[in-house]
C-alpha positions as CSV (number, residue, x, y, z in Angstrom):
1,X,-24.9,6.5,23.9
2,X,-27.1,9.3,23.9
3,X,-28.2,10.4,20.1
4,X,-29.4,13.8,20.5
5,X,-31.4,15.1,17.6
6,X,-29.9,18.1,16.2
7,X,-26.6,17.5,16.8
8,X,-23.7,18.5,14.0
9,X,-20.4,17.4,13.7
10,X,-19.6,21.2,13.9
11,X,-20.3,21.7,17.4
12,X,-17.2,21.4,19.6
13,X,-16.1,19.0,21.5
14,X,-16.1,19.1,25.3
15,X,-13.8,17.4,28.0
16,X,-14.7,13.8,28.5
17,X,-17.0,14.1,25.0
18,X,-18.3,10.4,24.5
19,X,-16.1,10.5,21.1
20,X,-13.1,12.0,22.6
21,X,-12.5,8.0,22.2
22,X,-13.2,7.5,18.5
23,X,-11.2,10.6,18.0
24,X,-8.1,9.2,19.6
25,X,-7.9,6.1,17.8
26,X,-8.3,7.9,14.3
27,X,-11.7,7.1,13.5
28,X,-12.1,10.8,13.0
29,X,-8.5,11.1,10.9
30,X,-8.7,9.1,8.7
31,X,-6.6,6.5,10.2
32,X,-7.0,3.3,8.5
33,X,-5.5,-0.3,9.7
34,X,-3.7,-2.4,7.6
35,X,-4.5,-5.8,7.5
36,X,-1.7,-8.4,8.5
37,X,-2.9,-10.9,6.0
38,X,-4.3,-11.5,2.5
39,X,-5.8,-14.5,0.9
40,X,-4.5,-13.0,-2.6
41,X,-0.8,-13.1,-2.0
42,X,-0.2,-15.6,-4.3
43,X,-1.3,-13.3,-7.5
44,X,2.1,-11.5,-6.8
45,X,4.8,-11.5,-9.6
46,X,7.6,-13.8,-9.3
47,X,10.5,-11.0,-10.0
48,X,9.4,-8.2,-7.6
49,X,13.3,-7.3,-7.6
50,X,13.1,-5.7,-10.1
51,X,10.0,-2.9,-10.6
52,X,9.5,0.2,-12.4
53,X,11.0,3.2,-11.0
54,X,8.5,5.2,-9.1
55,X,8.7,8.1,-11.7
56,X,7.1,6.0,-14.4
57,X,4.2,7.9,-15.9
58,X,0.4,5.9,-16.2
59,X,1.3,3.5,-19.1
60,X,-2.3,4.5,-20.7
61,X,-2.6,8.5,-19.9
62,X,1.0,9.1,-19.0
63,X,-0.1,10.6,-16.5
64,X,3.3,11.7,-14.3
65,X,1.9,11.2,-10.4
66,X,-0.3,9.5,-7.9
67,X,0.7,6.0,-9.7
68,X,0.1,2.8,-9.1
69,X,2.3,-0.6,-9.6
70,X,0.4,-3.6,-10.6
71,X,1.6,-6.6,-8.3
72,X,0.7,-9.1,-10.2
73,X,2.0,-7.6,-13.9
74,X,4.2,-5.0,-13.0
75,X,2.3,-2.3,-15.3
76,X,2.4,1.1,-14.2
77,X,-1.4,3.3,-13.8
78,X,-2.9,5.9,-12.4
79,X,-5.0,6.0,-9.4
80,X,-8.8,6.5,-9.2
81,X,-8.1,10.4,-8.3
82,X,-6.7,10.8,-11.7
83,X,-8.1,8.7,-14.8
84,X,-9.0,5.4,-12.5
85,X,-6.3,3.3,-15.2
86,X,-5.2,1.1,-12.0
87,X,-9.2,0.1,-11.1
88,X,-10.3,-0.5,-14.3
89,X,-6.9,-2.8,-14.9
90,X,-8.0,-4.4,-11.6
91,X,-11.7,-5.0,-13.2
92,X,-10.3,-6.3,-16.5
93,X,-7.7,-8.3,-15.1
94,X,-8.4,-9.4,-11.3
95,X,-4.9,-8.5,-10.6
96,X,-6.0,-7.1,-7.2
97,X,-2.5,-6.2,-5.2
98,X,-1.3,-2.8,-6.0
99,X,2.0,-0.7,-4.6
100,X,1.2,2.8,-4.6
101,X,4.4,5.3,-5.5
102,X,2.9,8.1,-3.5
103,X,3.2,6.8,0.0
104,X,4.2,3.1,-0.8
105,X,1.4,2.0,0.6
106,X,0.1,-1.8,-0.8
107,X,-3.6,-2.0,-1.5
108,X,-5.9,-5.1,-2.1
109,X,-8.9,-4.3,-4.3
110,X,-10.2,-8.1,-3.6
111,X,-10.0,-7.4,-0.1
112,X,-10.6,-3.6,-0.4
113,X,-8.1,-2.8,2.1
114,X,-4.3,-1.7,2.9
115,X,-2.0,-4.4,3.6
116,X,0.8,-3.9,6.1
117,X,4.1,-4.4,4.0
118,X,6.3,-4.0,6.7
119,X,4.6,-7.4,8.1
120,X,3.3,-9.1,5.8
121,X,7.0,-11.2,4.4
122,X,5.7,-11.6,0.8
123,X,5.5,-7.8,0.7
124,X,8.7,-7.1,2.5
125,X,11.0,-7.1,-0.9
126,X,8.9,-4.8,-3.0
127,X,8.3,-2.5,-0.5
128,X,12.0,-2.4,0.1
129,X,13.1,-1.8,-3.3
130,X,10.2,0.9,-4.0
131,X,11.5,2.7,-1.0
132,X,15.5,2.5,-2.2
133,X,14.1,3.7,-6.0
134,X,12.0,6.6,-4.4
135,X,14.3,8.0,-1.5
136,X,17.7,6.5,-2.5
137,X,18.8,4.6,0.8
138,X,17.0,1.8,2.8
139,X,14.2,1.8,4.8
140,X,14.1,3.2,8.4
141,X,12.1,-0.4,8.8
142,X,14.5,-2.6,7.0
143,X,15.2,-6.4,9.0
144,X,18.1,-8.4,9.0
145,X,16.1,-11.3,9.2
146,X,13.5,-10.4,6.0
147,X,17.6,-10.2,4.1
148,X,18.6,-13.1,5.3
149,X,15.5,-14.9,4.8
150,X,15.4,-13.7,0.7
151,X,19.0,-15.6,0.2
152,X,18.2,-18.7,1.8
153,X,14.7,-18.6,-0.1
154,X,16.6,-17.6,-3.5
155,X,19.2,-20.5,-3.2
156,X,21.9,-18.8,-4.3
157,X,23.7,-15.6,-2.8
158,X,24.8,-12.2,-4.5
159,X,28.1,-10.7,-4.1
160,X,26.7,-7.7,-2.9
């Protein structure tokens, strides 16, 4: 772990670099793990069936992109890298889970982190039915047990 002084981020990195390591896990990318677990599930709305499609403008600016779903409300706002209508709802409200429609990705603002929808069950139906709105077909990641678990939790079953 030699710090030399006068070292830049520019200069290029050689075989067996002490941060070829960092680099391969991401740190360097951007990558980001989602966490498996969050103590503020139980904020989410009861009818997560049924959600604004994913080209719903910002309610407030109407903005038409990089949107946010509200979790907890179901109201549609743009992210921080437009007019920040999604944060500020988070301050005013504390409704801190968030779906975003760019990359369906679920964000906690309580725990300042991205939550893995694909494992986390209570995520599993929203995340589903954002996908089907935005790309028209199911999820690459869809399981037969997160279905069959949603009819035996919903009592009844559909004649789908």
């Amino acid at each position: 772990m030699a710090n030399q002084a006068g070292a830049s981020s520019s200069t290029p990195l050689e075989p067996g670099f002490e941060d070829d390591e960092n680099n391969m896990y991401g740190a360097e990318s951007g990558w980001v793990e989602a966490r498996t677990s969050c103590d503020h599930l139980a904020s989410l709305s009861s009818d997560l069936a049924r959600i604004p499609t994913p080209d719903t403008p910002c309610n407030r600016c109407q903005h038409p992109s990089e949107n946010w779903l509200c979790l907890s409300c179901k109201d549609v706002l743009c992210s921080r890298f437009v007019n920040k209508h999604m944060l500020q709802h988070f301050h005013q409200t504390s409704h801190c889970l968030a779906l975003s429609y760019s990359d369906l990705s679920v964000w906690c603002f309580a725990c300042d982190s991205y939550l893995d929808a694909r494992v986390i069950m209570q995520l599993k139906p929203v995340s589903e039915t954002a996908y089907i709105l935005k790309f028209g077909e199911a999820p690459p990641f869809r399981s037969v047990e997160c279905s069959k678990g949603n009819q035996a939790d919903g009592g009844a079953s559909s004649d789908s």
